[in-house]
C-alpha positions as CSV (number, residue, x, y, z in Angstrom):
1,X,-8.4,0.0,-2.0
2,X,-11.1,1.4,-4.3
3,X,-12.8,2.8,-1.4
4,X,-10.4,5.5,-1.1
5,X,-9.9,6.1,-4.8
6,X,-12.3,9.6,-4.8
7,X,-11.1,10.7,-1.4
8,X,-7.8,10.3,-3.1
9,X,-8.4,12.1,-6.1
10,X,-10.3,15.0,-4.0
11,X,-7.2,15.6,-1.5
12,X,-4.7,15.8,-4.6
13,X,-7.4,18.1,-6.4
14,X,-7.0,20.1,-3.1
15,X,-3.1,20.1,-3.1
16,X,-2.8,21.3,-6.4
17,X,-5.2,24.0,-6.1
18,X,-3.1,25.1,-3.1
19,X,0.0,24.9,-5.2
20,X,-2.0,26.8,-8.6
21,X,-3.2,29.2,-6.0
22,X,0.2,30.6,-4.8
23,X,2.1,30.6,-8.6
24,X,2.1,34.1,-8.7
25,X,5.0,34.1,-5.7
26,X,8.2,33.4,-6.6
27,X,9.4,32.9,-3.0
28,X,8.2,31.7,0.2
29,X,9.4,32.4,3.6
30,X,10.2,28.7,5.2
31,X,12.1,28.6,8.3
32,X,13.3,31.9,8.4
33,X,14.9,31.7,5.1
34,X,13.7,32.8,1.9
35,X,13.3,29.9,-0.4
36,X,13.0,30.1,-4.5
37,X,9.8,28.2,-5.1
38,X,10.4,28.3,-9.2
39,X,12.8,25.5,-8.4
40,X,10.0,22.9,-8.0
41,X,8.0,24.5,-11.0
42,X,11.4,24.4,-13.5
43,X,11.9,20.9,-12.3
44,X,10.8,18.2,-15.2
45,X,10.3,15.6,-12.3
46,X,7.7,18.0,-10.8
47,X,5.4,18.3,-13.9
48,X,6.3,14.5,-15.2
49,X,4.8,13.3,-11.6
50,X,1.4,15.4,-11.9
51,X,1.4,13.9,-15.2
52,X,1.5,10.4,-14.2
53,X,-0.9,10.6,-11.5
54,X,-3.3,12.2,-13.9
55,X,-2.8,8.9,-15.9
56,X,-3.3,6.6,-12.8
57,X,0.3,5.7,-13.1
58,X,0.7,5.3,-9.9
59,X,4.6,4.2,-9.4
60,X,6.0,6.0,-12.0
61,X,4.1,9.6,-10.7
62,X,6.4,8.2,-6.9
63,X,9.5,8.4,-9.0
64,X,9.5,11.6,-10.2
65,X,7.8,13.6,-7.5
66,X,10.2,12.1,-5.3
67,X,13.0,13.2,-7.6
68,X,10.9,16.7,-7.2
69,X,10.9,16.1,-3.5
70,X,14.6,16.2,-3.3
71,X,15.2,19.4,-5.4
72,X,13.0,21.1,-2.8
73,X,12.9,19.6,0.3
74,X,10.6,21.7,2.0
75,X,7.9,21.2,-0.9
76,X,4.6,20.5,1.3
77,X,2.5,19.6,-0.8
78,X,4.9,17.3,-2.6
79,X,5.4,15.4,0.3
80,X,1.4,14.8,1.3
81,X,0.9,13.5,-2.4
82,X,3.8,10.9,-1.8
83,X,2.4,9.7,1.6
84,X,-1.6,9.4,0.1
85,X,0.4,7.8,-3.0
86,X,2.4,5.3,-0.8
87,X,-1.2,4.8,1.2
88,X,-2.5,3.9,-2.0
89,X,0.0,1.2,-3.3
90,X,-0.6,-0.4,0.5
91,X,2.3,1.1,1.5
92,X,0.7,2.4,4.7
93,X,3.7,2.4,7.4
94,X,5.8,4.5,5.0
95,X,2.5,6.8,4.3
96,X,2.2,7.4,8.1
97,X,5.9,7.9,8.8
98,X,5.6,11.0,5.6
99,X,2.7,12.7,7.1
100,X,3.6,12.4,10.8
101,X,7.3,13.8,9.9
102,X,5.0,17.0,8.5
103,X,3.3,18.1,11.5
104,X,6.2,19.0,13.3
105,X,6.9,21.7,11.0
106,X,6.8,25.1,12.4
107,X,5.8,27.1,9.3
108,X,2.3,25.1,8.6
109,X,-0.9,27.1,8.3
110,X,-3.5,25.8,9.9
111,X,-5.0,24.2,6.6
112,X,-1.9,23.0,5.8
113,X,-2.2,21.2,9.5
114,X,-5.1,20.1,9.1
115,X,-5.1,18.0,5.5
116,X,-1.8,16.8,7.1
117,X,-4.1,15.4,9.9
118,X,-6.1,14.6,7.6
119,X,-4.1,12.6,5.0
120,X,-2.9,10.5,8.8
121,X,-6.4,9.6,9.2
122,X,-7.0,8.5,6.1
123,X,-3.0,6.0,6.6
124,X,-4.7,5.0,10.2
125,X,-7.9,4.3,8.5
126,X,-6.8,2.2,5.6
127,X,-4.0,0.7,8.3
128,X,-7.1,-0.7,10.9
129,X,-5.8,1.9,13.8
130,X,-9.4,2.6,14.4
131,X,-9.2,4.9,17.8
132,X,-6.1,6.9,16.2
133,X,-8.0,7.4,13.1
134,X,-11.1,8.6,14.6
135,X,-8.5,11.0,16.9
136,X,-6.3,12.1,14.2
137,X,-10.6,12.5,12.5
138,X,-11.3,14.7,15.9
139,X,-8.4,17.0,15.4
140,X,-8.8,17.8,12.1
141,X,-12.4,19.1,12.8
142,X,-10.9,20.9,15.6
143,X,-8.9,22.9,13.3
144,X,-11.8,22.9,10.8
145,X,-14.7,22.7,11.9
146,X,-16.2,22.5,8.6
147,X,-14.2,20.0,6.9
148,X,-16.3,17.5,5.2
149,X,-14.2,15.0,3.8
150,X,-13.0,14.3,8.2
151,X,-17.1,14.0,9.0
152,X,-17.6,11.8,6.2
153,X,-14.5,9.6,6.9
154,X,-15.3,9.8,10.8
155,X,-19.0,8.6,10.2
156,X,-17.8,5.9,8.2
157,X,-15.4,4.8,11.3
158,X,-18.9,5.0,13.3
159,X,-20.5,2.8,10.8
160,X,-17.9,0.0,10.9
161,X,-18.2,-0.1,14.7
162,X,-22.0,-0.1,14.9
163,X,-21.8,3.4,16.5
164,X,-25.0,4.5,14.7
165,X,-26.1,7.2,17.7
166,X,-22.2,8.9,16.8
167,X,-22.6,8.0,13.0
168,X,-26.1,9.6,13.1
169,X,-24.6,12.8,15.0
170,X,-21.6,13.1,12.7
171,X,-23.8,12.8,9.6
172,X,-26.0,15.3,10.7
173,X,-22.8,17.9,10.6
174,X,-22.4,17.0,7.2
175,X,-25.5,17.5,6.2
176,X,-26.1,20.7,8.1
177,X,-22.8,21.9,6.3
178,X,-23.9,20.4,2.5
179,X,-27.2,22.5,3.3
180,X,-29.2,20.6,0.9
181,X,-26.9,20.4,-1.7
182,X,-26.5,17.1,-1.8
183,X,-29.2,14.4,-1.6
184,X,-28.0,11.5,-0.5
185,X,-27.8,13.0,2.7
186,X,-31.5,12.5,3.6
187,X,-31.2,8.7,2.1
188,X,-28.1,8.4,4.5
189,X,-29.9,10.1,7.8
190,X,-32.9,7.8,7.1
191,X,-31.1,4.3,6.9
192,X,-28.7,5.5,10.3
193,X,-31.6,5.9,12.0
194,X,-33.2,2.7,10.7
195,X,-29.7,1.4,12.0
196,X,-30.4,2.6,15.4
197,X,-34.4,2.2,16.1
198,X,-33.1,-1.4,14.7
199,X,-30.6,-1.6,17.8
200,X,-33.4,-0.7,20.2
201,X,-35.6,-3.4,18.8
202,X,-32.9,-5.8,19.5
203,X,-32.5,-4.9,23.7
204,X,-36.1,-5.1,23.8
205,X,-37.0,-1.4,24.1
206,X,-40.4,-1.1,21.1
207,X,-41.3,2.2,22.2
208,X,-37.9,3.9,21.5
209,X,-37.5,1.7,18.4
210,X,-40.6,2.6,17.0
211,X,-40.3,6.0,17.4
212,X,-37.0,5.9,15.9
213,X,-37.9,4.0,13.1
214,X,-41.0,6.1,12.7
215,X,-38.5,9.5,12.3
216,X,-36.3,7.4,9.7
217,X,-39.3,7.3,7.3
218,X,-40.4,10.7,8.1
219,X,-37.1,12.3,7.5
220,X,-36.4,9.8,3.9
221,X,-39.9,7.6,2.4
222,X,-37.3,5.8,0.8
223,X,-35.8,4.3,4.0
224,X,-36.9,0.3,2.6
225,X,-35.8,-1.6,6.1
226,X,-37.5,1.1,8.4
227,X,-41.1,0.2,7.0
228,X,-40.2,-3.7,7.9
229,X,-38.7,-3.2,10.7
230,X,-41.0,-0.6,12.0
231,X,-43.9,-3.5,11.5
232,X,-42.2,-6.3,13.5
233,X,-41.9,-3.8,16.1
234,X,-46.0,-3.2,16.5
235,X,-46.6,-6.8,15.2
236,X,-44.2,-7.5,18.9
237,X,-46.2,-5.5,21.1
238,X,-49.1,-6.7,19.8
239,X,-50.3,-4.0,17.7
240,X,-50.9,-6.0,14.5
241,X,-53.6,-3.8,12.8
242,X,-50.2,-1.0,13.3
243,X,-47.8,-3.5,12.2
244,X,-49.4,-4.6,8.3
245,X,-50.1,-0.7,7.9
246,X,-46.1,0.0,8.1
247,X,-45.8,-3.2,5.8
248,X,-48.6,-2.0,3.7
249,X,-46.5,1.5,3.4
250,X,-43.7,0.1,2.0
251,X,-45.7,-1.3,-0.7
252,X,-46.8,2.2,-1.8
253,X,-43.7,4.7,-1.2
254,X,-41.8,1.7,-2.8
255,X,-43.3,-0.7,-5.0
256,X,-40.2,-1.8,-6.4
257,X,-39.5,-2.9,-3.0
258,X,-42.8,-4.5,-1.6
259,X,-41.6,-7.8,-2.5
260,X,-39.7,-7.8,0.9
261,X,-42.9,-7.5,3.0
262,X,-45.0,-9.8,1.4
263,X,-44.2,-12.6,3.6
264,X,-45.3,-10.3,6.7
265,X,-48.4,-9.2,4.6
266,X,-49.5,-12.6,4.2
267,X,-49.3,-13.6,7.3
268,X,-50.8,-10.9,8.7
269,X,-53.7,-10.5,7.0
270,X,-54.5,-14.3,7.8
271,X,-54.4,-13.3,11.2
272,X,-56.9,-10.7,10.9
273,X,-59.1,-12.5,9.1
274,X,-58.8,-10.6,5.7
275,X,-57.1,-12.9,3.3
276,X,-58.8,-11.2,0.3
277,X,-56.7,-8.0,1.1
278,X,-53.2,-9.4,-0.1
279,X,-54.9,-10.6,-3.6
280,X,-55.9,-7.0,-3.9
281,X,-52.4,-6.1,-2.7
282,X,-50.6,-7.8,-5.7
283,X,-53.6,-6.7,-8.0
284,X,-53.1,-3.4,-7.5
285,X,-48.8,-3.9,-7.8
286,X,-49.0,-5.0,-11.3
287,X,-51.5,-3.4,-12.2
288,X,-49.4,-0.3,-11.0
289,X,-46.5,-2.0,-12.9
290,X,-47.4,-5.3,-15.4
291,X,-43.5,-5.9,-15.3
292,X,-43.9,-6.9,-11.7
293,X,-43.2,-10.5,-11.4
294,X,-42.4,-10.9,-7.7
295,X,-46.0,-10.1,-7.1
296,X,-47.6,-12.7,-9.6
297,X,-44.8,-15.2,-7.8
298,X,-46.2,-13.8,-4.6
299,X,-49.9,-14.1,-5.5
300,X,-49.0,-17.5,-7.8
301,X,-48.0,-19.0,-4.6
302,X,-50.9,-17.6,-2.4
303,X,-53.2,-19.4,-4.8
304,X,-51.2,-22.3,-4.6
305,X,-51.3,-23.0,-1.0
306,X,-55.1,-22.8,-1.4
307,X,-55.3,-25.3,-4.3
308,X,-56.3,-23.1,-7.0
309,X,-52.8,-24.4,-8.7
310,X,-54.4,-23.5,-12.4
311,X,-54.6,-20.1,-11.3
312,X,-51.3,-19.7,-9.8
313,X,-49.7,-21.3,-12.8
314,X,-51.6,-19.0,-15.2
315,X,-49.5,-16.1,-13.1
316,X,-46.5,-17.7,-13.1
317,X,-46.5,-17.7,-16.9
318,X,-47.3,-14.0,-17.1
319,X,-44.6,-13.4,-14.9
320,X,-41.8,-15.9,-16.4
321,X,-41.2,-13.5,-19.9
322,X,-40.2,-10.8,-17.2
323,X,-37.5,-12.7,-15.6
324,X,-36.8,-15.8,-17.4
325,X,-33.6,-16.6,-15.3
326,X,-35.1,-16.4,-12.0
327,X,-34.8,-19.7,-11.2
328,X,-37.8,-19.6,-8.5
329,X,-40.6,-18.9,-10.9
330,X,-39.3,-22.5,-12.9
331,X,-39.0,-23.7,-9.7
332,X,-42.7,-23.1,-8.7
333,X,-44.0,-23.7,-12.1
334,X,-42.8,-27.5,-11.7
335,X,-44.8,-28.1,-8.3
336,X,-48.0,-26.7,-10.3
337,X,-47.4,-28.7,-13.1
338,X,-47.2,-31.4,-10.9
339,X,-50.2,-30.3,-8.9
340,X,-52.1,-30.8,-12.1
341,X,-50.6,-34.3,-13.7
342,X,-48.6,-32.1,-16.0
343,X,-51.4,-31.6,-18.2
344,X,-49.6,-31.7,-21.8
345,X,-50.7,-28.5,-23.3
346,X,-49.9,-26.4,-19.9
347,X,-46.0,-28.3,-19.8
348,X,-45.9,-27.3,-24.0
349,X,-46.9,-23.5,-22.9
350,X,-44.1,-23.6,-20.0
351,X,-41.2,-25.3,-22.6
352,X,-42.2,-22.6,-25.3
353,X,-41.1,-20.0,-22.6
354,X,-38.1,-21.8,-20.7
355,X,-37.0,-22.5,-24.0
356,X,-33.9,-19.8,-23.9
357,X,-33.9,-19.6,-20.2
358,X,-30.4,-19.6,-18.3
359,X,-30.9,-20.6,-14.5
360,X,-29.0,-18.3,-11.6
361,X,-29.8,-16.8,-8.7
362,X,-30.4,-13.4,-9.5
363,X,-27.0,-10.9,-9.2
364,X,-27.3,-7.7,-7.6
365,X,-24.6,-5.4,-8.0
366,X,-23.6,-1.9,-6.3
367,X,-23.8,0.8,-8.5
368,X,-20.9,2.7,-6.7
369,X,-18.6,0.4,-6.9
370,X,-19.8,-2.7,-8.8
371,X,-19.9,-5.5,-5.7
372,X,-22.1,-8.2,-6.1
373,X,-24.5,-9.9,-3.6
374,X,-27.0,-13.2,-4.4
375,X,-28.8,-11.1,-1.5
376,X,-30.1,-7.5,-1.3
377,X,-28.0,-5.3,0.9
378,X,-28.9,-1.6,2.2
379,X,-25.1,-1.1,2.7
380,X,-22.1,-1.9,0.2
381,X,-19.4,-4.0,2.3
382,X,-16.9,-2.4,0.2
383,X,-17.5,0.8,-0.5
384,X,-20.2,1.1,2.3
385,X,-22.3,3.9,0.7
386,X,-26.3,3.2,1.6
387,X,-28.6,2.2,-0.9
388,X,-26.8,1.4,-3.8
389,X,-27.8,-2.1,-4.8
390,X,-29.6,-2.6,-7.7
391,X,-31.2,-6.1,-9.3
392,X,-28.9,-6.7,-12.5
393,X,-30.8,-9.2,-15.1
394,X,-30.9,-10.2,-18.8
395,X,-33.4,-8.6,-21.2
396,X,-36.7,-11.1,-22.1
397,X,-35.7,-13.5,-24.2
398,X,-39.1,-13.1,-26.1
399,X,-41.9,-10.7,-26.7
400,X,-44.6,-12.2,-23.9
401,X,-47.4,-11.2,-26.2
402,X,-46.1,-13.5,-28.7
403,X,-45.0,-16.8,-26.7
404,X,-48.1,-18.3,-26.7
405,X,-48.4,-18.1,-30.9
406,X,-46.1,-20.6,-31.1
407,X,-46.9,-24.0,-32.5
């Protein structure tokens, strides 16, 4: 229900500017008939409702603009409020039977037709109708061909059916209209086509897929998945010199984000022979950043698996003051400890920093609309905006300059 919360709050922002917009007339010409619009002003109901919904008061705001409704029957924009209201409170059926019972009107404008299209989108959407919502999507655009808030809702629709070539076409309308006023829509036009050079990649076709995946970086650096994915692709035809270049690119445009290809780094420079590269890798990441401690876990388990378990536990104590809940470093700090007959002064060092340590797999959470995930996700299952994750973890619970001081 959150999801629709700011599409909500736009439309009604809309329908009272229409209704702010025309308080000059006293009368309006509906059906033929000249009608006495200061009615629905002078009603109390009117205002009460506006009031309500201002206050997210959701079922008393139905009461009284319903009252309103019925003091002026013909009150449009009364009557598309109720229906997005009714939508709202999972009401949907009743939503869509409001809003269809307003196209037939023969006095609508063709705004007015198309926000009533609209607002039956948005009941079809929330309701699961798919093809009528991307219809009832497709005739609002018709009628406006600008209309943002249909693209938007329309890519979406795209998105949930893995239509990423339409979602990617549809997006691109937005952001032709939004004419750089709006940044996300790079970010969003980066990760669809990561979302489609990924579904080439799948049915086999590399060439398309890497081209694809090459354009998703080009168009937005910050495209995370298109760097990975874009390696597997060369590392599957072959090409691995190609494929730990893209790997090693993601490392630079995002080192808050290289953690994801060290794996494939590893790996890769094994196969080519140049193991020393990925110790200069992580080098250079914290030296870039000293509160990187996915790269001294990285590099602490590199050493590891080539015995030099002193070393690797040395980085795995610089690293734990940085993240003393992530339960990984503790648990990689036990096998070195072990690897070296838990020498007593090294486990005193590791207690002294444990010490205030809570174990969990680290959160992270959506910064849109707060969902949590134990994984990291480039799209929010519940409000489905791109990007929006974010790692969400407890201060140090000591100065790491000072652990070691301790008796």
């Amino acid at each position: 229900m959150d999801t629709y919360l700011p599409l909500l709050a736009t439309l009604i922002a809309l329908l009272l500017g229409l209704v702010v917009g025309k308080g000059w007339e006293r009368y309006k010409l509906r059906d033929g008939r000249w009608v006495d619009r200061r009615r629905l002003r002078e009603t109390p109901h009117y205002m009460l409702g506006l009031n309500f919904l201002v206050d997210s008061q959701v079922d008393q705001a139905i009461d009284e603009l319903t009252q309103a409704a019925s003091t002026d029957p013909d009150a449009l924009e009364i009557q598309m409020i109720l229906g997005n209201l009714y939508r709202e409170k999972g009401q949907v059926a009743r939503a869509i039977s409001i809003h269809q019972a307003l196209l037939p009107r023969p006095d609508l404008t063709t705004m007015e037709h198309a926000y009533v299209l609209l607002c039956l989108g948005l009941d079809f959407r929330h309701a699961g109708f798919v093809d009528r919502a991307i219809e009832a999507f497709h005739e609002v655009l018709a009628l406006d061909a600008q209309n943002r808030y249909a693209l938007v809702n329309l890519q979406k629709l795209y998105e949930e059916q893995q239509q990423w070539n339409e979602a990617l076409q549809v997006r691109e309308r937005v952001a032709k209209i939004d004419s750089g006023r709006h940044p996300e829509d790079q970010q969003i036009l980066g990760f669809l086509r990561n979302e489609l050079g990924a579904a080439q990649q799948r049915t086999g076709n590399h060439a398309a897929a890497a081209k694809i995946l090459a354009d998703a970086i080009n168009v937005d650096s910050r495209t995370a998945p298109a760097y990975l994915n874009l390696g597997d692709v060369h590392e599957q035809q072959g090409n691995l010199p190609a494929a730990v270049e893209a790997w090693e690119g993601l490392t630079e445009a995002l080192p808050d984000r290289a953690y994801l290809a060290f794996e494939r780094l590893e790996r890769g420079y094994l196969k080519l022979g140049a193991q020393g590269r990925f110790v200069e890798r992580c080098q250079r990441l914290i030296a870039r950043n000293p509160q990187d401690w996915r790269a001294r876990l990285a590099l602490s388990r590199h050493h590891a698996a080539a015995g030099r378990h002193r070393e690797a536990f040395e980085l795995l104590l610089a690293a734990l003051p940085y993240n003393p809940h992530g339960l990984t470093i503790h648990q990689e700090a036990w096998r070195a400890l072990m690897a070296l007959s838990l020498e007593p002064e090294l486990v005193r060092r590791y207690v002294a920093l444990a010490r205030d340590a809570v174990f969990y797999l680290d959160p992270h959470v959506c910064t849109r609309c707060r969902y949590r995930s134990t994984e990291l996700l480039w799209q929010c299952p519940q409000c489905h905006e791109w990007n929006t994750f974010v790692e969400e973890r407890m201060a140090p619970a000591k100065d790491p300059t000072a652990v070691d001081m301790e008796p």
